[in-house]
C-alpha positions in Angstrom: 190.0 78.6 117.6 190.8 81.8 116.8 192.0 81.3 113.5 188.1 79.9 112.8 186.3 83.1 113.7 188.6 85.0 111.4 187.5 82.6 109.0 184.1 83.0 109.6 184.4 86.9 109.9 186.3 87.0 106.1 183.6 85.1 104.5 180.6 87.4 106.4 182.4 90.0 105.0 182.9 88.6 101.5 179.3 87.9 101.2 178.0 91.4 102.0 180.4 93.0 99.8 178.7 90.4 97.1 175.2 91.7 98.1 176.2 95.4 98.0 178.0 95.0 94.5 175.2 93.8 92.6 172.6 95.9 94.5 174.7 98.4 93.6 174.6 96.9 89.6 170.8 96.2 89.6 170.3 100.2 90.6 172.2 101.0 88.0 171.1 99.1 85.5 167.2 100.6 86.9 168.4 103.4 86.6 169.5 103.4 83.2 166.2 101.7 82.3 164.2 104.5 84.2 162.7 107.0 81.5 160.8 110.1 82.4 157.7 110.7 80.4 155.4 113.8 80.2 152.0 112.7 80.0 149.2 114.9 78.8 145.9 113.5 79.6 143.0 115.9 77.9 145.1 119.2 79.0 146.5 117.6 82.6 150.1 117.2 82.4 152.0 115.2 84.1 156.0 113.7 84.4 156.2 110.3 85.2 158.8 108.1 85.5 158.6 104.7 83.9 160.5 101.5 83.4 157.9 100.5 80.5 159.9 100.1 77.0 156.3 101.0 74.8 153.6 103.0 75.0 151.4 100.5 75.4 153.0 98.9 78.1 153.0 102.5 79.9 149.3 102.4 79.6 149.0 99.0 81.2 151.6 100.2 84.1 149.5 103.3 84.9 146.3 101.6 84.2 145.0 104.2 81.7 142.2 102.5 79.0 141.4 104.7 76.2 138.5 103.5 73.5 137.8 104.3 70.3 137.0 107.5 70.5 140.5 108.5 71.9 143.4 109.5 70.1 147.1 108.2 71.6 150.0 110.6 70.7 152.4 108.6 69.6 151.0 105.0 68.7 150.8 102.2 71.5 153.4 100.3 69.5 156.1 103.3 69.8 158.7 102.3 71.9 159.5 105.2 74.5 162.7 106.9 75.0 163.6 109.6 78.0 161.9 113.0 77.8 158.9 111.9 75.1 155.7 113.4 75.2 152.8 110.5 75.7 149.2 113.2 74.3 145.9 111.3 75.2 142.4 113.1 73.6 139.6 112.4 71.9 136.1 114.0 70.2 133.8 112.6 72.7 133.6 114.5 76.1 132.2 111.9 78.2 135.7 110.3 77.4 137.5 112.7 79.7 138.1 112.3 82.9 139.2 115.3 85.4 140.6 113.8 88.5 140.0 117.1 90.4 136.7 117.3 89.7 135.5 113.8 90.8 137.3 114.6 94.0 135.5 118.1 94.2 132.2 116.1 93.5 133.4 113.2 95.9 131.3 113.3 99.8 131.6 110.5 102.3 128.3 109.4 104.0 128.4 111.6 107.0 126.2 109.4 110.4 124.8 111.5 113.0 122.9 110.7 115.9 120.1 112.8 116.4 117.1 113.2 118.9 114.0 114.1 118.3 111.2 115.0 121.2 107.8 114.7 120.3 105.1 115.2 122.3 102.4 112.2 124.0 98.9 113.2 123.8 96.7 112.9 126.9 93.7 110.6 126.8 90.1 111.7 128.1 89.0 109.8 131.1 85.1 109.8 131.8 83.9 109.0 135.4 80.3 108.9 136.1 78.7 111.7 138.6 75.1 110.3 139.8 74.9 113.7 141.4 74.6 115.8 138.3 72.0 116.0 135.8 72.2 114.0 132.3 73.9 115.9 129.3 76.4 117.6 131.7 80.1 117.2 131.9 82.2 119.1 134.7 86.4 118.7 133.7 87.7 118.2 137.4 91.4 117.8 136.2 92.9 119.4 132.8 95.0 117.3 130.8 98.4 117.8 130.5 100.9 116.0 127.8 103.9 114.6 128.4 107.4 114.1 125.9 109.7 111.4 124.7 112.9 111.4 123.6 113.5 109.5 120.9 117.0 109.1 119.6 117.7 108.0 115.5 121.1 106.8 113.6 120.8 109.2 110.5 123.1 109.3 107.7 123.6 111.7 105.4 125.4 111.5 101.8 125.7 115.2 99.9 123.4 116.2 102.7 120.3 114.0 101.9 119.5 111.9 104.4 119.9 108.0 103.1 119.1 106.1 106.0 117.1 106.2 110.0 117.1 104.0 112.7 115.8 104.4 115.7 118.1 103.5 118.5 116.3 104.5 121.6 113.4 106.1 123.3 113.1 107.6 126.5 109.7 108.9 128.4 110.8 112.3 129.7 107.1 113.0 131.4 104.2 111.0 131.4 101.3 112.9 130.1 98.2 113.3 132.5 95.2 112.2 131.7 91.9 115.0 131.4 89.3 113.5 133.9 85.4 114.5 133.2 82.9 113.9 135.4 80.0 113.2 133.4 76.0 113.5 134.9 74.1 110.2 135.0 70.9 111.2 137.0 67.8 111.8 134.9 66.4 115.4 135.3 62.6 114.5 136.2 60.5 116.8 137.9 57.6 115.9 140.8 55.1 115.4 137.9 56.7 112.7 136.3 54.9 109.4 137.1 56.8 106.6 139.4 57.6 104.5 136.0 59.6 107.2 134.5 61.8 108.1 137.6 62.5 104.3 138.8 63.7 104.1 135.1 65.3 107.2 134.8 67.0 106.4 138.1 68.6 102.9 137.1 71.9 102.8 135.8 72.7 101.2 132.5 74.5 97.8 132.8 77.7 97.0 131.1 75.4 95.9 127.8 74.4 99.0 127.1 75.8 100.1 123.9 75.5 103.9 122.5 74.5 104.0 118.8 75.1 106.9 116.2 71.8 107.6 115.9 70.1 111.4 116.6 68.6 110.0 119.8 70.3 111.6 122.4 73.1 109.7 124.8 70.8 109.8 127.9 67.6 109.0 125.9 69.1 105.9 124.7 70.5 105.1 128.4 66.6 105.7 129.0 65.0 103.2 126.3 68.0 100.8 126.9 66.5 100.3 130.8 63.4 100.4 129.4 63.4 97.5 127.2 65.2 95.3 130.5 62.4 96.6 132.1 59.6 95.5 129.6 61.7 92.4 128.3 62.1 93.9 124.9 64.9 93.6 122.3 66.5 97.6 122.3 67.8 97.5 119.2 64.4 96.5 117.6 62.7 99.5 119.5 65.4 102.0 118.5 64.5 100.9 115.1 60.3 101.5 115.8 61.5 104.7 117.0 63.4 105.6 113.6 60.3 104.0 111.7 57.7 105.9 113.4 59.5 109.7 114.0 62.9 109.6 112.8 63.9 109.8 116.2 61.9 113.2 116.4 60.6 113.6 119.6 57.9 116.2 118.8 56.3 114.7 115.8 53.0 114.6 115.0 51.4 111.9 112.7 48.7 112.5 110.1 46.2 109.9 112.4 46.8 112.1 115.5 50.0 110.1 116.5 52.3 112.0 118.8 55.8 112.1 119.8 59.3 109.4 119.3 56.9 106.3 119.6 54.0 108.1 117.5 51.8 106.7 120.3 48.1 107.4 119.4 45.6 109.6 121.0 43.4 106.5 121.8 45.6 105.1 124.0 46.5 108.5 126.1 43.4 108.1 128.6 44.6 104.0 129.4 48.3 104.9 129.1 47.8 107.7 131.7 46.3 105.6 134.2 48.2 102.5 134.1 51.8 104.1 133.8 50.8 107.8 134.8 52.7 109.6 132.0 51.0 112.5 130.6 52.9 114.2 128.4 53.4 112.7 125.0 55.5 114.6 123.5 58.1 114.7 126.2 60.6 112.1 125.0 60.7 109.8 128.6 57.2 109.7 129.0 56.4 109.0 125.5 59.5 106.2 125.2 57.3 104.3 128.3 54.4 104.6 126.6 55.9 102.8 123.3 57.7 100.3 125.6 54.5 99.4 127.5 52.7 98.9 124.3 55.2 96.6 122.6 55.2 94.7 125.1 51.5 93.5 125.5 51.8 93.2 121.9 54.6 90.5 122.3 52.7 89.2 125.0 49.8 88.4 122.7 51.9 87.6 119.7 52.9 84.6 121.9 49.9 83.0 122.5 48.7 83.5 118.6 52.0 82.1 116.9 54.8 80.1 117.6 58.2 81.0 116.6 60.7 84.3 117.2 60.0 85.4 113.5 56.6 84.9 113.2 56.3 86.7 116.9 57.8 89.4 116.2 56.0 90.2 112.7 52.6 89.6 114.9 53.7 92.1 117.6 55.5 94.8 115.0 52.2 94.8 112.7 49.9 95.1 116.4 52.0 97.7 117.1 51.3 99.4 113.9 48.1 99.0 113.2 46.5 97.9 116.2 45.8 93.9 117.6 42.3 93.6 116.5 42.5 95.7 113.1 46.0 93.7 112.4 43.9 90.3 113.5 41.1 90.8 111.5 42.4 92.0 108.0 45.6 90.4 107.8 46.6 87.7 109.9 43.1 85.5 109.5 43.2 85.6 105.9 46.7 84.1 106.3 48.6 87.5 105.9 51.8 87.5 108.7 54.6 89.6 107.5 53.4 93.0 106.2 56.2 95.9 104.9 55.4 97.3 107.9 57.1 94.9 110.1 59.7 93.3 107.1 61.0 97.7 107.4 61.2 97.8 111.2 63.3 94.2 111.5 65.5 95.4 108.6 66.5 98.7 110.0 67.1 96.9 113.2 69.6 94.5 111.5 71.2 97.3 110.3 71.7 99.0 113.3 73.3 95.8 115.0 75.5 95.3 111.4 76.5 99.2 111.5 76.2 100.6 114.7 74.1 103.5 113.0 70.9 104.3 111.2 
């Protein structure tokens, strides 16, 4: 038993002194293969040790490629010995490269996270005050902005930013809304006739629809309840309005036509009694006047023709020219549509198209 583990400790033994001997051998014979070289690349010199047995094959090892426009000091075919110089240059300048200097101009994207706060404007909130007079506002609460916080992934190369993406965003105040109170009751004095108050006095519906036109706000609130009153289209008496006066409430026609409506002075003693307005230039009660007007006019349109179109060019061209005149000289030789009423239907179309005259 014995005698088999000395056995088996003589030929461990035997083995390793195998493996150290030629270890030993193959270092040798490296190191009797190993040549130092001094390499000058374009001025940057350089020893290196080398196993390679030719220039070229030095080249490959160290992965250097030279073109045509180098020069290789001696030939690639040379075979190298210990101590040689290997010179690499050439004519060109965009063949050299300086190791230090691509590590000088060398910068690794740089990511940041960054915050940015910005503020979050306040939004106007209207509320209507029946207590205070049309065309004024009273701000009962100021409006106050709020922030976010809003937080990016940036990165940077050479200090330019190359990329952003937002990560997060955070509400740190809620902004608070401006509130105006804004006057809805019609400023009418004891002399205005009961038409114009009960009108004045209505509230507008959720139809009513504010143009950019230079009527103003409250005035158009006015002819809007008007037409509901009368059973009138308002967009097609907005447009009269712009035919007759440009929306001017104190004009004054050549034919002694007054006011937004250009409501002539024959019809002031009638209009006074039935509807009890007496001023015709004042906007309101010349608006009721119109409105009155165009509405018998529909009402006879309707009994004389048949059809919205042809009813409407019958009660625009009454309305311009008067029932009987219109009657007599146009419609009963057959004449309808007049430019007259063809101007006043296209303006109207435009206002419903544009929202604007």
């Amino acid at each position: 038993m014995n005698n088999d583990k000395a056995y088996v400790l003589r030929k461990a033994l035997v083995i390793v002194t195998m493996i150290l001997i030629f270890t030993t051998v193959g270092l040798f014979l490296i190191s009797m293969n190993l040549k130092t070289i001094t390499l000058d690349y374009y001025g940057d010199i350089k020893n290196i040790k080398t196993m390679s047995n030719t220039v070229d094959g030095f080249l490959l090892q160290n992965q250097i490629n030279v073109d045509n426009n180098e020069k290789v000091e001696p030939n690639i075919d040379t075979k190298i010995t210990d101590g040689m110089q290997i010179k690499i240059n050439g004519n060109q300048e965009l063949a050299k490269m300086n190791i230090d200097e691509i590590e000088n101009e060398y910068n690794p994207v740089v990511a940041k996270i960054e915050e940015v706060i910005e503020s979050i404007p306040f939004e106007e909130e209207k509320k209507n005050n029946s207590t205070m007079n049309r065309g004024t506002t009273k701000t009962v609460q100021e409006g106050v902005e709020g922030q976010k916080s809003t937080k990016y992934l940036v990165k940077y190369n050479k200090n330019q930013e190359v990329y952003r993406a937002k990560l997060s965003t955070e509400i740190l105040s809620a902004a608070k809304n401006q509130i105006v109170e804004v006057g809805t009751k019609l400023n009418i004095t004891a002399s205005r006739s009961a038409v114009v108050k009960s009108v004045g006095e209505a509230q507008v519906d959720a139809n009513f629809k504010k143009y950019n036109i230079k009527l103003p706000e409250e005035q158009q609130e006015f002819a809007y309840n008007l037409c509901k009153k009368y059973g009138i289209q308002y967009e097609l008496f907005l447009a009269i309005m712009y035919k007759e006066s440009g929306f001017n409430a104190g004009a004054v026609g050549g034919g002694n036509s007054y006011g937004l409506c250009q409501i002539h002075v024959s019809n002031f003693s009638s209009l006074r009694s039935k509807l009890g307005v007496s001023n015709f230039t004042d906007p309101y009660d010349n608006m009721t006047a119109g409105a009155y007007l165009l509405s018998n006019y529909f009402a006879s349109a309707r009994k004389v023709v048949s059809g919205n179109d042809a009813v409407e060019a019958y009660a625009l061209n009454s309305y311009n020219m008067g029932e009987g005149v219109f009657f007599r000289n146009c419609y009963s030789k057959g004449i309808l549509n007049r430019a007259y009423s063809n101007s006043v239907k296209s303006i109207r179309n435009s206002l419903i198209a544009n929202g604007k005259i």
